[in-house]
C-alpha atoms as one frame of an Amber mdcrd trajectory, in Angstrom:
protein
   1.225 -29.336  10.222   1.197 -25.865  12.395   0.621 -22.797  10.765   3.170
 -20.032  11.834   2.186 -16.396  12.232   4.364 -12.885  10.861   5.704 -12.531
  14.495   6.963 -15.873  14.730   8.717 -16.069  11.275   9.993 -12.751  12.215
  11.322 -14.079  15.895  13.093 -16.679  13.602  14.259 -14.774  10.861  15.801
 -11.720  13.196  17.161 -12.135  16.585  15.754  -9.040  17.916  13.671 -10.301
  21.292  15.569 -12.770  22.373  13.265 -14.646  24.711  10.891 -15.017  21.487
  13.542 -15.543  19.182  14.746 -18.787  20.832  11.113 -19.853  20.970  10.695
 -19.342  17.570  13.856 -20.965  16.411  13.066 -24.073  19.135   9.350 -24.712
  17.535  11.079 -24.558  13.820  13.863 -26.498  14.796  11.309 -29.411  16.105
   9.755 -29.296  13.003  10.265 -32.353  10.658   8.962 -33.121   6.988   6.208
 -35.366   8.650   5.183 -32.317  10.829   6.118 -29.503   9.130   5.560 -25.672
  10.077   3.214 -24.349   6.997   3.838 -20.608   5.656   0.730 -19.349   4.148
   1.101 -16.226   1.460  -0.427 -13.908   3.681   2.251 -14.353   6.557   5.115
 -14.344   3.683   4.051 -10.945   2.716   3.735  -9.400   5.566   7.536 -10.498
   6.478   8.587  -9.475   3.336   6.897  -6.441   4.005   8.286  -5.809   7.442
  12.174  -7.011   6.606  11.916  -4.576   4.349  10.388  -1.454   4.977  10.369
  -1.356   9.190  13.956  -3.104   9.335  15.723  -2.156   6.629  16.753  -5.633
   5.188  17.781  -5.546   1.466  15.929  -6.996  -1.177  18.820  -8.998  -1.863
  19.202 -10.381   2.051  15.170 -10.921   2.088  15.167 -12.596  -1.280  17.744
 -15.481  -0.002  16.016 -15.654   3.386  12.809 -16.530   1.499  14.628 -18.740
  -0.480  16.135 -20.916   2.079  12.489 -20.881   3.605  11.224 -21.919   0.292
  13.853 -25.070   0.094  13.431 -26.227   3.730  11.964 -29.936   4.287  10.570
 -28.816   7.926   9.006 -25.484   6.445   5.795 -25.895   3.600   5.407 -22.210
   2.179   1.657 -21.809   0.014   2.722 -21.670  -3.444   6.152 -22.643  -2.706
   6.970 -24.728  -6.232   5.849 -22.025  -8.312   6.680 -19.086  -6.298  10.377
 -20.392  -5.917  10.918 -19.580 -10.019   9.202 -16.414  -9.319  11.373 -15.235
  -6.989  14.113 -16.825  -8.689  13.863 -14.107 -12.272  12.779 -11.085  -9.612
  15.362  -8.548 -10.288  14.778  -5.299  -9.061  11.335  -5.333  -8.178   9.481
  -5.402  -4.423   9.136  -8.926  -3.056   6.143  -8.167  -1.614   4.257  -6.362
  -4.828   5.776  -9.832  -6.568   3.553 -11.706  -3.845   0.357  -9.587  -4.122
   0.648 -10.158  -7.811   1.435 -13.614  -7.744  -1.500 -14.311  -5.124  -3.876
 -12.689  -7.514  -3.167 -14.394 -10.367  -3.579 -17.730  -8.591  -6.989 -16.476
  -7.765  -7.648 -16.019 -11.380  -7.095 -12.343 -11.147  -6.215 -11.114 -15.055
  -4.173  -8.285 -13.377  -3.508  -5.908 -10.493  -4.545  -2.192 -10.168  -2.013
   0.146  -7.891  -1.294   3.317  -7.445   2.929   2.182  -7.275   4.347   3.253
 -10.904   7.219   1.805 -10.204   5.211  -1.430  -9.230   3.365  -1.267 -12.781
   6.389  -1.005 -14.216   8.504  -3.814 -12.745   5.685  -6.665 -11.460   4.295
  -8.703 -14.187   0.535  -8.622 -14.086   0.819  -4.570 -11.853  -0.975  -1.591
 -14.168  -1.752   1.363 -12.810  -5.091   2.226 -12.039  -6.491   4.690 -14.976
């Protein structure tokens, strides 16, 4: 198992350097269930993050690229069995405040302070800070 960094899930995900993009897309495609590429939360976040607010992707577009990341064979994502049903009943809310939430409460976190109302109002487990 390798783990894979933002930029390279981003070089794979959006073909926007070219030389690194076929890298990226060569390693994953050499990837096999016995020798998988592993995804940790921290990486999925920040791609969420980046799809999103540097490139514009909508939440809709990220949400199935995540998803077909989340059902690939070659690809192990960190929470991937439970996050998938997460994802799954998401609705309108951020991806990525969905992650830092979900993250926490694997950690045994009994919430989330931020300063996003709509965040508190839409992520399970988000309250504003008082």
């Amino acid at each position: 198992m390798i783990g894979v960094d933002t930029n390279i899930l981003l070089r794979f995900l959006v073909d926007d350097d070219p030389g690194q993009s076929r890298l990226a897309r060569e390693f994953l495609a050499a990837c096999t269930p016995e020798r998988p590429a592993y995804i940790c939360s921290v990486t999925l976040a920040e791609t969420v993050w980046v799809l999103n607010r540097s490139l514009g992707y909508p939440g809709d577009i990220v949400l199935e690229m995540i998803s077909r990341l989340l059902a690939s064979q070659e690809a192990i994502v960190e929470h991937g069995d439970s996050l998938g049903q997460i994802l799954q009943e998401l609705g309108s809310g951020d991806i990525a405040d969905f992650l830092i939430a979900f993250s926490n409460r694997q950690a045994g976190c009994t919430s989330t302070i931020t300063f996003d109302e709509k965040a508190a109002k839409t992520v399970p487990g988000m309250e504003l800070i008082a």
